[in-house]
Every structure is written in structure tokens, then in C-alpha cells.
VODREN-924722 format. One record per residue (C-alpha): residue number from 1; x, z, y; residue in three letters. Coordinates in nm, 3 decimals. Each point is the difference from the previous one (the first is absolute). Example, Ala and Ser with C-alpha at 12.3 -4.5 7.8 and 13.67 -1.06 7.14 Angstrom:
BEGIN
site num=1	x=1.230	z=0.780	y=-0.450	residuo=Ala
site num=2	x=0.137	z=-0.066	y=0.344	residuo=Ser
This chain:
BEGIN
site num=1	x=-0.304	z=2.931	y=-0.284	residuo=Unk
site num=2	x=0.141	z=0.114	y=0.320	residuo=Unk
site num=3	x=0.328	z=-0.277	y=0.044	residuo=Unk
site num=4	x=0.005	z=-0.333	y=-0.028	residuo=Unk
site num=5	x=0.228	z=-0.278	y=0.038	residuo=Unk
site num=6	x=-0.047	z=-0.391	y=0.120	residuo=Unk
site num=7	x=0.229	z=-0.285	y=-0.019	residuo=Unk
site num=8	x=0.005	z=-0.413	y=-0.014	residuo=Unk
site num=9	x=0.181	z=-0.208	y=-0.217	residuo=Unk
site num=10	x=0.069	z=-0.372	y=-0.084	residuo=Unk
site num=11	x=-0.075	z=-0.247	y=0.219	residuo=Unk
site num=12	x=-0.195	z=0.087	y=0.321	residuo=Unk
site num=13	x=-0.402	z=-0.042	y=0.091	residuo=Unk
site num=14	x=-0.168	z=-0.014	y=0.346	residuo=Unk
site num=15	x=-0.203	z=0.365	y=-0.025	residuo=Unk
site num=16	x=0.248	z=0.151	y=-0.155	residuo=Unk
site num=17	x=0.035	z=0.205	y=0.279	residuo=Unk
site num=18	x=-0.395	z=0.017	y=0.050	residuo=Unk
site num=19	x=0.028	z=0.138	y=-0.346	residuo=Unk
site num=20	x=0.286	z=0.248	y=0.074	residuo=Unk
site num=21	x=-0.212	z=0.156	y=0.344	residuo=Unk
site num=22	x=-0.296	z=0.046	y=-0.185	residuo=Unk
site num=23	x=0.179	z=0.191	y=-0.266	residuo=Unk
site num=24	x=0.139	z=0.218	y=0.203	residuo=Unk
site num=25	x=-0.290	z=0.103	y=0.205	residuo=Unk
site num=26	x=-0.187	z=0.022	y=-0.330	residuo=Unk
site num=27	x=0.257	z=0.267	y=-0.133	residuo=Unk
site num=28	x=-0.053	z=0.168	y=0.297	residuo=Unk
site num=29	x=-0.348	z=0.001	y=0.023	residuo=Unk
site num=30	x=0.028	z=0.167	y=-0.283	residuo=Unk
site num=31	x=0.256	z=0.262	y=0.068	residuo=Unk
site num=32	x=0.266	z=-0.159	y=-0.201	residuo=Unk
site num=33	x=0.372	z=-0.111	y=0.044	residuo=Unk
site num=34	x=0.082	z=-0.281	y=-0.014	residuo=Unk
site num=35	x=0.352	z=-0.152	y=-0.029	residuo=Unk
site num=36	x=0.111	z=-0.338	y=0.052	residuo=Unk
site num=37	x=0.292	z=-0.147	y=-0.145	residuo=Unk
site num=38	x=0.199	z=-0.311	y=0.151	residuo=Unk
site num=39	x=0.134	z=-0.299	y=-0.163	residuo=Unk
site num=40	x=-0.219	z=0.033	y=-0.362	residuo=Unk
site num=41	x=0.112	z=0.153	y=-0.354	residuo=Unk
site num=42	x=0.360	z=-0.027	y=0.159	residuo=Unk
site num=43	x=-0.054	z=0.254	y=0.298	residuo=Unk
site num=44	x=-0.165	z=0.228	y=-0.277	residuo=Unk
site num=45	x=0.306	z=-0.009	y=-0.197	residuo=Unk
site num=46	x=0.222	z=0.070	y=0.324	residuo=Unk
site num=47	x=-0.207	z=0.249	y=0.125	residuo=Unk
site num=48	x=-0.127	z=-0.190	y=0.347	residuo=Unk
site num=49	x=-0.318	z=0.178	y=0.000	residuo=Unk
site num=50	x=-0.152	z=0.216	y=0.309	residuo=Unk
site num=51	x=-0.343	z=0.149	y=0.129	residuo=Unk
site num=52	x=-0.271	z=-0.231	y=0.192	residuo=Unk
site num=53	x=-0.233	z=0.110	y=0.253	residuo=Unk
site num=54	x=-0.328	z=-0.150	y=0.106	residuo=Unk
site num=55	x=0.228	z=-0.105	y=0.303	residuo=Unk
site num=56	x=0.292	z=-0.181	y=-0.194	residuo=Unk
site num=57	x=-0.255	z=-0.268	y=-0.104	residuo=Unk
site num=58	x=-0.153	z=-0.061	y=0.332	residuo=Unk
site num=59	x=-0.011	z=-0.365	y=0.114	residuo=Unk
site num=60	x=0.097	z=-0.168	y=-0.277	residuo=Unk
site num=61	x=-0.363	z=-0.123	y=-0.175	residuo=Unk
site num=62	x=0.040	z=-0.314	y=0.159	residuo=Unk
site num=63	x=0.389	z=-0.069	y=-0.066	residuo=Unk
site num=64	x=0.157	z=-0.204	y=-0.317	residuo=Unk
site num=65	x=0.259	z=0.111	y=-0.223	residuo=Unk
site num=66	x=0.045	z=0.361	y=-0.124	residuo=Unk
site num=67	x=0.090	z=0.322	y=0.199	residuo=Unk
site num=68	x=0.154	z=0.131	y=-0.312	residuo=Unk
site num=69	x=0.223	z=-0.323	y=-0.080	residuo=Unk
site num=70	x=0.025	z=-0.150	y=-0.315	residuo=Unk
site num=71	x=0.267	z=-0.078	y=-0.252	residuo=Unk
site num=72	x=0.094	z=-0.076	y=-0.330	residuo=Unk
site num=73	x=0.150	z=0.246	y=-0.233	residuo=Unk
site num=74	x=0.212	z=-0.058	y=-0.281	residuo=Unk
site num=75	x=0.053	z=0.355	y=-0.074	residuo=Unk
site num=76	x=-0.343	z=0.071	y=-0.041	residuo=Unk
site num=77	x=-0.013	z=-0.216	y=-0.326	residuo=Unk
site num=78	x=0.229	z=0.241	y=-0.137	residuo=Unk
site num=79	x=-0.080	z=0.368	y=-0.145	residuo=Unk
site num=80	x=0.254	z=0.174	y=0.219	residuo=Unk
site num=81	x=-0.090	z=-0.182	y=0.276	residuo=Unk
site num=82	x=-0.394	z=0.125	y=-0.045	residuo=Unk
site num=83	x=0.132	z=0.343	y=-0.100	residuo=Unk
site num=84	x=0.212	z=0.067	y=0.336	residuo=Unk
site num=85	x=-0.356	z=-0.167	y=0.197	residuo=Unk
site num=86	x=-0.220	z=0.292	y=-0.211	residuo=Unk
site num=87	x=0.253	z=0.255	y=0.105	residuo=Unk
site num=88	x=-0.028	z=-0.132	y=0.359	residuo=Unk
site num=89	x=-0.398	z=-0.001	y=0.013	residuo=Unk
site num=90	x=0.019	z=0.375	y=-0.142	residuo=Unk
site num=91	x=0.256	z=0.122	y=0.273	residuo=Unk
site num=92	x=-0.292	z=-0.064	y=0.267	residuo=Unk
site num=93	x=-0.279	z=0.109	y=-0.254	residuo=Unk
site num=94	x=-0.159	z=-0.322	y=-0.017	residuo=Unk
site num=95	x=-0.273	z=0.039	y=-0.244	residuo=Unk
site num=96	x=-0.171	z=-0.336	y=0.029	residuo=Unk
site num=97	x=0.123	z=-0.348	y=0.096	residuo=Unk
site num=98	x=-0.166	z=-0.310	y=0.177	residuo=Unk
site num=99	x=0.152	z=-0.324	y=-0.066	residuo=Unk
site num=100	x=-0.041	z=-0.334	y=0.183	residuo=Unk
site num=101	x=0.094	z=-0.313	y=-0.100	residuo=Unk
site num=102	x=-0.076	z=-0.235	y=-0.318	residuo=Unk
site num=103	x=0.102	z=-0.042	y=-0.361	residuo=Unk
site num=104	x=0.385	z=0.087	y=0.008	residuo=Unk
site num=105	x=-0.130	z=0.337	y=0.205	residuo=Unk
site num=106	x=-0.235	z=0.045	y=-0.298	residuo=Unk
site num=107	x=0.197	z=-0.055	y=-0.268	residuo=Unk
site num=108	x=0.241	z=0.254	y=0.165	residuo=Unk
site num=109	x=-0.259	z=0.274	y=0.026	residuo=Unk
site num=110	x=-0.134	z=-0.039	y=-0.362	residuo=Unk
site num=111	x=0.312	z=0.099	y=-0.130	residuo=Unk
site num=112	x=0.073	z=0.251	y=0.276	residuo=Unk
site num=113	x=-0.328	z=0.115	y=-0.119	residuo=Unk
site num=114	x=0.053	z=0.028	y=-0.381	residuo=Unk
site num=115	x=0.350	z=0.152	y=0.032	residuo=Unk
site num=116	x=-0.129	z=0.286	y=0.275	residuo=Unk
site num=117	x=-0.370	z=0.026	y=-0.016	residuo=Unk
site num=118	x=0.008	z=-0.016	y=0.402	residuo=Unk
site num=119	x=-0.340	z=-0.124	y=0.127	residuo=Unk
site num=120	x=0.043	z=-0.330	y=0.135	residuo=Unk
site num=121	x=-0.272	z=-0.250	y=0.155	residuo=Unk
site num=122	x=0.117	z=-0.377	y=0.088	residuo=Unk
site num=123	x=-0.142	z=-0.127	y=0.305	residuo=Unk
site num=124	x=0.025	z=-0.431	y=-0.044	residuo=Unk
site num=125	x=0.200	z=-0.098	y=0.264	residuo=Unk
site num=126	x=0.104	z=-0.383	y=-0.034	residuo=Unk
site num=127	x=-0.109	z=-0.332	y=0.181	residuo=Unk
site num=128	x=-0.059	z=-0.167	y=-0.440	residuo=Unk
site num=129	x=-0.283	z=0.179	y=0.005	residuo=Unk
site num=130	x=0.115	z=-0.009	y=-0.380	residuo=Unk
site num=131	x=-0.118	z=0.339	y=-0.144	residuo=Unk
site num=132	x=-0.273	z=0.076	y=-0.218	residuo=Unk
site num=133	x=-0.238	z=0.301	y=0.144	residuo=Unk
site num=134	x=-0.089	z=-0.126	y=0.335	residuo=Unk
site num=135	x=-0.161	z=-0.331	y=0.159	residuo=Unk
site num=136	x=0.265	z=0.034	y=0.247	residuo=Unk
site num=137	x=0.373	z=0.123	y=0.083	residuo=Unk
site num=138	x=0.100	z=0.115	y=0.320	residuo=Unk
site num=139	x=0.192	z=-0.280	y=0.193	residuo=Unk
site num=140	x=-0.210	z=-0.281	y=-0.163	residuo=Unk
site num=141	x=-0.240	z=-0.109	y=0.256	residuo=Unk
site num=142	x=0.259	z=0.022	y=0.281	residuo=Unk
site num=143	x=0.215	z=-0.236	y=-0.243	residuo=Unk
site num=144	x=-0.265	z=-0.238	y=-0.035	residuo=Unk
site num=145	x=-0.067	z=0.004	y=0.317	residuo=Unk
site num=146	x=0.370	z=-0.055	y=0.133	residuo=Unk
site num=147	x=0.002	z=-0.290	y=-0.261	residuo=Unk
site num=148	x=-0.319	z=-0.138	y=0.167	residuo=Unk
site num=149	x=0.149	z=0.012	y=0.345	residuo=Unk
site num=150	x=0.306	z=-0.224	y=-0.101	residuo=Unk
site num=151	x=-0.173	z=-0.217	y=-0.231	residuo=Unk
site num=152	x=-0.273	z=-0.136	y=0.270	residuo=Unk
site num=153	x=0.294	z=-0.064	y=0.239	residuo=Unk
site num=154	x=0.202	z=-0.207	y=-0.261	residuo=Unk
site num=155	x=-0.304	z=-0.153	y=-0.037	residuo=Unk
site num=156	x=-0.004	z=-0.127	y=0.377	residuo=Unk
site num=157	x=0.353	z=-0.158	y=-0.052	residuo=Unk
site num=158	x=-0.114	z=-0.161	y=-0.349	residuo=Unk
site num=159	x=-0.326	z=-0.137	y=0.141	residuo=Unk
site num=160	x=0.223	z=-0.170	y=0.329	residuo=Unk
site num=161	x=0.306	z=-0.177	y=-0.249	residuo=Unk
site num=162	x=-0.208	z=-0.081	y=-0.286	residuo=Unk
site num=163	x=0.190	z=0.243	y=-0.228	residuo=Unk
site num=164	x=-0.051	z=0.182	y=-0.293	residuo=Unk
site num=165	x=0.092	z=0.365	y=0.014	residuo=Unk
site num=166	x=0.095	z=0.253	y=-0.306	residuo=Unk
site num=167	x=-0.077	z=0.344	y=0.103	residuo=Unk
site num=168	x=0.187	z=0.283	y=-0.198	residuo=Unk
site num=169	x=-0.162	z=0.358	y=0.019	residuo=Unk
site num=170	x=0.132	z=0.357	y=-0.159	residuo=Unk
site num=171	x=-0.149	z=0.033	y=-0.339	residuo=Unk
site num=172	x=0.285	z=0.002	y=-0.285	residuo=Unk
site num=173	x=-0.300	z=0.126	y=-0.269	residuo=Unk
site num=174	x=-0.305	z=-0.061	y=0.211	residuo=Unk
site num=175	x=-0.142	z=-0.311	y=0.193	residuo=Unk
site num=176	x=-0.294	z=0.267	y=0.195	residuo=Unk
site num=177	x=0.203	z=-0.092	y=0.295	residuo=Unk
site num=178	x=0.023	z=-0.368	y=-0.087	residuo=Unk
site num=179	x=-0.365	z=-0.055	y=-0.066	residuo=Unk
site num=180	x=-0.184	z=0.167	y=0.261	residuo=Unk
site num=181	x=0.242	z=-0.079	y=0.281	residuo=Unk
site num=182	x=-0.033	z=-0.402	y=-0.157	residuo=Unk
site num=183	x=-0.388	z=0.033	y=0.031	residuo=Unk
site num=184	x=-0.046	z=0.122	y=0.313	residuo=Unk
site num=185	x=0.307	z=-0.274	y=0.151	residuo=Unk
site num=186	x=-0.177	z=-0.245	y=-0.203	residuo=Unk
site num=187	x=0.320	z=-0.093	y=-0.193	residuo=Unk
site num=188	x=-0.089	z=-0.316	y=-0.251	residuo=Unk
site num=189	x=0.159	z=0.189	y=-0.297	residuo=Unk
site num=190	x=0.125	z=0.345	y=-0.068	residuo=Unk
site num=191	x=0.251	z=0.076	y=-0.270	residuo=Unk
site num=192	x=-0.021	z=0.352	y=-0.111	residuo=Unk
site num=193	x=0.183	z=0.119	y=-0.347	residuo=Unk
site num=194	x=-0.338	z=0.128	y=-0.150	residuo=Unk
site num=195	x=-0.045	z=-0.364	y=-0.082	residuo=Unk
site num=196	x=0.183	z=-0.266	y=-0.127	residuo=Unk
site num=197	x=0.024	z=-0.353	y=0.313	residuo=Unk
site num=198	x=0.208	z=-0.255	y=-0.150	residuo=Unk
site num=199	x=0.154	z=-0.258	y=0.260	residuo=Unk
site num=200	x=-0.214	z=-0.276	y=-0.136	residuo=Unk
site num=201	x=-0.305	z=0.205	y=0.100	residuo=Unk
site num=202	x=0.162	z=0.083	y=0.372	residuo=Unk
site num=203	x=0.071	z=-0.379	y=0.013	residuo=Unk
site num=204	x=-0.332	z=-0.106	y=-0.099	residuo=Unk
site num=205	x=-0.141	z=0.228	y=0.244	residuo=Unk
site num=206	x=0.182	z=-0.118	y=0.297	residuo=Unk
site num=207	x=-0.081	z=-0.373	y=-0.089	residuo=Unk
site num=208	x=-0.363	z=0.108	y=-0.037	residuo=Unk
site num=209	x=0.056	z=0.126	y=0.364	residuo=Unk
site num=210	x=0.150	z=-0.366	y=0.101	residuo=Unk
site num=211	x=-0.291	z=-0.198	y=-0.140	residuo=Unk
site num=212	x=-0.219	z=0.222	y=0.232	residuo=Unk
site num=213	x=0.171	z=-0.084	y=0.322	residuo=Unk
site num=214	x=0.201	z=0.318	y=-0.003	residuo=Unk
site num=215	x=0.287	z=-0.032	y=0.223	residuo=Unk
site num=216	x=0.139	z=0.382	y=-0.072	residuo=Unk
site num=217	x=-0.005	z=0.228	y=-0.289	residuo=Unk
site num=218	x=0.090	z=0.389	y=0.009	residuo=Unk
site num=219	x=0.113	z=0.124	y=-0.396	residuo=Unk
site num=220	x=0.033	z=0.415	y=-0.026	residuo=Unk
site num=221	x=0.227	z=0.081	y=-0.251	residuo=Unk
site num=222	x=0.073	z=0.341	y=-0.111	residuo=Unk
site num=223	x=0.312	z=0.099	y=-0.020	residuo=Unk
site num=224	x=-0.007	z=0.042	y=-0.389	residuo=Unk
site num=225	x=-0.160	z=-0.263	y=-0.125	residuo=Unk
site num=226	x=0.121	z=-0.152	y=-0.331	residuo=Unk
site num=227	x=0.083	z=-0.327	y=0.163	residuo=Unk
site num=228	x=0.257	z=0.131	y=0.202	residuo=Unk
site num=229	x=0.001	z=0.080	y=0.368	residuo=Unk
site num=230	x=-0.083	z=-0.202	y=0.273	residuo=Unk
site num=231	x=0.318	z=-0.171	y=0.068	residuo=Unk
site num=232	x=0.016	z=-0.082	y=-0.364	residuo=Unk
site num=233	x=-0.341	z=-0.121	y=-0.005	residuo=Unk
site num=234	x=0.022	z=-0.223	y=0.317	residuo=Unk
site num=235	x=0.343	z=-0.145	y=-0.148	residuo=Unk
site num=236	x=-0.205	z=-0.100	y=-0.352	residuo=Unk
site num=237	x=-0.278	z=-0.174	y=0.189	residuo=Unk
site num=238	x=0.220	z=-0.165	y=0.283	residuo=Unk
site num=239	x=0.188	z=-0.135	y=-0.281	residuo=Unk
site num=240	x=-0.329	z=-0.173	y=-0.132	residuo=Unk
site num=241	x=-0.150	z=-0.091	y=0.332	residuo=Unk
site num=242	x=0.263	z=-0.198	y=0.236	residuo=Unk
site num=243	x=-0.226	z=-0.064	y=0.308	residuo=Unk
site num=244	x=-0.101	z=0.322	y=0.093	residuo=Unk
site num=245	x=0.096	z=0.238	y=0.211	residuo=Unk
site num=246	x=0.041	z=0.332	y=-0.138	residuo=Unk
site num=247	x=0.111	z=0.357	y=0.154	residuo=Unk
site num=248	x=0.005	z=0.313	y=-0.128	residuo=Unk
site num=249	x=-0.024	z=0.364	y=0.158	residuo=Unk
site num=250	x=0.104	z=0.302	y=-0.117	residuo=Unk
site num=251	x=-0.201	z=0.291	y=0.155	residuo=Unk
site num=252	x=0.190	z=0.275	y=-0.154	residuo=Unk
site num=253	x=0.031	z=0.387	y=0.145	residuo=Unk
site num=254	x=-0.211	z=-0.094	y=0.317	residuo=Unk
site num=255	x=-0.255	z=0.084	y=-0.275	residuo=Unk
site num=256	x=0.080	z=0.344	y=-0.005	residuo=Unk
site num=257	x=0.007	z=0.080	y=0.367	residuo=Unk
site num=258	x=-0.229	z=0.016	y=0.319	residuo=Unk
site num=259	x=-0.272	z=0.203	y=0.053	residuo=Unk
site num=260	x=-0.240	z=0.126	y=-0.290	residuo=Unk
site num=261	x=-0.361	z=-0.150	y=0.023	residuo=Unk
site num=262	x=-0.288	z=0.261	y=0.104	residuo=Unk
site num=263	x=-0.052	z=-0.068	y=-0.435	residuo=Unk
site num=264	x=0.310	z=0.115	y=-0.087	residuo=Unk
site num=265	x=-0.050	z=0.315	y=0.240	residuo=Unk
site num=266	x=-0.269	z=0.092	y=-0.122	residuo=Unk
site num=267	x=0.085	z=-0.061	y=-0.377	residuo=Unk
site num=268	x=0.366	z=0.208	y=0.063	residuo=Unk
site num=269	x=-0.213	z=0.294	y=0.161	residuo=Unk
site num=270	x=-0.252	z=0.026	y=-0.276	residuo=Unk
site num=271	x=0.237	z=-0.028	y=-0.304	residuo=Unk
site num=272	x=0.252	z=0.284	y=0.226	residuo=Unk
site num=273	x=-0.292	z=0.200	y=0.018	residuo=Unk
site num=274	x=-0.080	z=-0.011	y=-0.369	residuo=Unk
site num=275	x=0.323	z=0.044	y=-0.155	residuo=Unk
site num=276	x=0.035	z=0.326	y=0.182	residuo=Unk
site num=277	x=-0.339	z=0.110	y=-0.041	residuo=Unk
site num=278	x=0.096	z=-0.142	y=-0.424	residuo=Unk
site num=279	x=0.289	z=0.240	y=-0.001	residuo=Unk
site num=280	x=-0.202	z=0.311	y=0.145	residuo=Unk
site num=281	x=-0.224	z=-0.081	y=-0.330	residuo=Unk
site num=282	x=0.219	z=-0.021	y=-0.271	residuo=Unk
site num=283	x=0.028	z=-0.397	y=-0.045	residuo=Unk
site num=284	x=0.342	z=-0.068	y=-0.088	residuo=Unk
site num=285	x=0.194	z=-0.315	y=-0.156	residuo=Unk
site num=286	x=-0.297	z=-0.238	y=0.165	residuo=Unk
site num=287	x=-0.011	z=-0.273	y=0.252	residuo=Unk
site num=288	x=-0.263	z=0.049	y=0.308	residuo=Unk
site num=289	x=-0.170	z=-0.315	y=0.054	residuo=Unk
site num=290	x=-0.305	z=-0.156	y=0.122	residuo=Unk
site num=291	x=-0.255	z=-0.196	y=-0.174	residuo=Unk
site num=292	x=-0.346	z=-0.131	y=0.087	residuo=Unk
site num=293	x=0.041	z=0.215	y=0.346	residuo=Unk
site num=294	x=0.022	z=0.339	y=-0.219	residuo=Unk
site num=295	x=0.305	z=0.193	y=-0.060	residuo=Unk
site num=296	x=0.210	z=-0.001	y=-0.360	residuo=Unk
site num=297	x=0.246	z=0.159	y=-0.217	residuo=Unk
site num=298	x=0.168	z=-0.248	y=-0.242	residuo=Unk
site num=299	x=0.281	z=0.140	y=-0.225	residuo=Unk
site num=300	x=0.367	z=-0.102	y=0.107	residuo=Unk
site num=301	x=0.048	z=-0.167	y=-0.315	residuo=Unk
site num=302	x=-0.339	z=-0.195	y=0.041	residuo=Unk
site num=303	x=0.095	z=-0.105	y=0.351	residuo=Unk
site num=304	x=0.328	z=-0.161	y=-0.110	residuo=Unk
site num=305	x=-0.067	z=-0.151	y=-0.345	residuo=Unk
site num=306	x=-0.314	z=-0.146	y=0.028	residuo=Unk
site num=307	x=0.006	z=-0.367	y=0.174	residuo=Unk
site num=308	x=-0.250	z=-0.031	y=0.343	residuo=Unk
site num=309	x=-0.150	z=-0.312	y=-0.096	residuo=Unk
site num=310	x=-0.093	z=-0.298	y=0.361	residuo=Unk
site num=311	x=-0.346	z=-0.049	y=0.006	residuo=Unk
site num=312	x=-0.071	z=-0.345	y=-0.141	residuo=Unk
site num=313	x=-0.247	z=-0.089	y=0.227	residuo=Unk
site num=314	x=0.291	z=0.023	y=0.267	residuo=Unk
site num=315	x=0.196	z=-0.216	y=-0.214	residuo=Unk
site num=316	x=-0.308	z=-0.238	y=-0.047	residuo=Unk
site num=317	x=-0.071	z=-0.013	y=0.343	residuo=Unk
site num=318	x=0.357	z=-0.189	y=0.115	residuo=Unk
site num=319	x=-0.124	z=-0.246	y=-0.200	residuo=Unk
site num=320	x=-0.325	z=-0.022	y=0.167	residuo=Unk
site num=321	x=0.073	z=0.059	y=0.362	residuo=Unk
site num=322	x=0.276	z=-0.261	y=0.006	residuo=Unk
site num=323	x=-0.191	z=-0.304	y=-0.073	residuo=Unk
């Protein structure tokens, strides 16, 4: 394989870009091409695709977002639409492709995949942290952390009125974000919608608080859980509990920006590394990932169908450390 092509898609990851450089200078290493292609599966369709040097992807290892953009593509879904990106891809003799980004991005290569047997390795690329094959996604760490940043200043203004705080983080199908950024803020409660918290139980837990001379409370909610968001959480217990003071804080895209950790570097670099390196030995229709410290190949269809489970002990531990 002597051409290659690399894009992002869906929603962006700090290290995507860590991700992209060491791609690149992998390819190269290598005495490949490598192509990148801007703004996802919809630049491949219009053709938005040009050469990368080892110099294009200088100084951008420690900046967020994506060098190649992102975006949505509703052509894509469609057999034409996949058929005019194939016919792109083969007017610069791509023979390989390298895509970033999480389970929409998969599902999309799978069946670019099956329809035109062109090699493709996913490279998980979302702050969920939600696909199966790796202990980690890129973006994750730098999510929690962000998360962690904003929930121990709320939790200065909480502890000086007396109040009690609801916290919504990212996580429409996964509460990773939720639980470990709610253990290390020391949040009373975490709702994540792996598991079922009923507002009795968040009720219960905050009086539990009260008998022990607790004067603030911090509850983490993901953004999905089946109880409803935070605002609509907040609204159901205010409406039970007059006397309290209750606010609620939606942390929202600041989640996906800033910085990417040193772990989230490192992580983007290895699994950039490996999906070229993947590619140059045949692996095609797999996910690079990284588990127990050693690098993986998980099929695409593995990566998006089967469910990431939380650690219980993480979920057992809220319990524990908020007493």
C-alpha cells in the first residue's frame, strides 16, 4: 500500500489532531502518501482532498479540534452519495483509508467497506469513551478533566450559599464522563444511563447528606440518563423539596475544547501510529485500540454493536465516598 487517506468525522476530540500528525509522519516514515481529506465523508464525496507533508502537521499535537474539520453528511447514507466518494478516493489512488472519529464514522466505513472492499481502519475519536475495543477514546481524559475543572469551582459557590448544584456532562449513551469526573469532584450522586436513579433515591440521598451536617451537595448527571436531564431533574426534586436552594449547570461543548492532556497525546500518537502501521499489514474493516497498555484490532462491527459496560466498582464507589 503506497496511498493513503485520513479524515475526522462527527463530533470533535482533543488529540484528534495528535492523532492526525502522527499519521502522517507514520505514512511517511514509511514512504507512503498520505492524503487528508477536510470536513469528513462529505469532503470525500466533494472531492476536498489534497497531499500532507511531515510539515503540514507541524505544531498542532497540542491544539483541540480537527485540522481536517468535521461534518455531517447526509449524502453519505445514500448509495450514490458513497459511489461519487469511491470514485473520488480512486481519482488520487487512495488505496487505504484512516478514519477518526466514533460510532457514526464506523458505521459509515463498514458499509463503505462491504460495498468497495477499500481497507479501512477506525481510529476512536470521541470524548464517550463509548466504544468497545479500547480502555480509552481519544478526547476522554481531556473531557473528564475539563468537567473536573468546572465542577470543583461550582463547588466553591455551592459550599459559600448553601446550595445544591446539578451538574450535566456530555454522555447521551454513556455516563464514563459522568462517573469519573463525579468521583474525583466528589459529587454526592452521579446519574449515568447505565443504571437506573429514581428521584426518590436522589432525594433520599441528599437528605442523608442533611442529617450529616451537609450544607452543599454536587449531583453529576449525564446527559442521557433515563430520568431526564438536569433541568428536568432539578425541576422534579425542587418540586418535592421547597426550602432548598437548588441550581443547575450545564457544562456543555466546553467539554470538547482546550488543550488535550499529555494522556490523550500520547493515546492519539500510539493509535495514529498503529492504524498506519495496520494498513501497511493488511488489517482492514477493524478499529485500533488500546487495552491493558497493548495495542488491538477489534472488528468495526464489534466496536459499534457491542455495549462498553462502567465499571461497577466506579458506580459502587459514589456510594461509598459520599458518606
Amino acid at each position: 500500500m503506497k496511498r493513503i487517506g485520513i479524515f475526522t468525522s462527527g463530533g470533535d476530540a482533543p488529540g484528534m489532531n495528535a492523532c492526525i500528525r502522527a499519521a502522517v509522519r507514520t505514512a511517511i516514515y514509511h514512504d507512503m502518501e498520505v492524503f487528508g481529506i477536510k470536513y469528513g465523508y462529505d469532503g470525500m464525496i466533494k472531492g476536498d482532498i489534497f497531499p500532507m507533508d511531515s510539515h503540514s502537521v507541524s505544531n498542532i499535537v497540542q491544539k483541540s479540534g480537527t485540522k481536517l474539520k468535521s461534518a455531517r453528511s447526509k449524502d453519505f447514507q445514500t448509495k450514490k452519495g458513497r459511489e461519487r466518494a469511491y470514485y473520488q478516493l480512486t481519482r488520487f489512488g487512495i488505496e487505504g483509508l484512516i478514519a477518526i472519529g466514533g460510532d457514526g464514522t464506523f458505521t459509515g466505513a463498514k458499509v463503505f467497506f462491504e460495498e468497495f472492499n477499500l481497507p479501512v481502519i477506525g481510529v476512536p475519536g470521541t470524548i464517550d469513551n463509548d466504544l468497545f475495543g479500547t480502555d480509552n477514546t481519544i478526547g476522554f481524559d481531556t473531557a473528564v478533566n475539563t468537567a473536573l475543572q468546572a465542577i470543583d469551582k461550582i463547588r466553591d459557590t455551592a459550599d459559600s450559599h448553601d446550595r445544591v448544584f446539578f451538574i450535566e456532562v456530555m454522555g447521551r449513551d454513556s455516563g464514563y464522563i459522568a462517573i469519573q469526573s463525579g468521583i474525583g469532584g466528589g459529587a454526592e450522586l452521579v446519574m449515568v444511563p447505565e443504571t437506573e436513579t429514581t428521584i426518590t433515591e436522589v432525594i433520599s440521598t441528599l437528605k442523608k447528606g442533611w442529617t450529616r451536617q451537609k450544607t452543599s451537595s454536587i449531583i453529576v448527571i449525564a446527559e442521557g440518563d433515563e430520568a431526564g436531564n438536569a433541568v428536568e431533574i432539578a425541576e422534579k426534586v425542587k418540586s418535592q423539596i421547597k426550602e432548598k436552594d437548588f441550581r443547575v449547570s450545564i457544562l456543555g461543548h466546553i467539554q470538547r475544547g482546550g488543550a488535550p492532556t499529555a494522556h490523550d497525546r500520547i493515546l492519539a500518537s500510539r493509535l495514529g501510529v498503529g492504524a498506519v502501521e495496520g494498513l501497511r499489514e493488511g488489517k482492514k474493516n477493524v478499529m485500533v485500540g488500546i487495552i491493558n497498555n497493548q495495542l488491538t484490532f477489534t472488528s468495526l462491527e464489534e466496536s459499534i454493536t457491542k455495549q462498553k459496560p462502567l465499571n461497577p466498582d466506579l458506580i459502587r464507589m459514589v456510594d461509598i465516598l459520599s458518606i
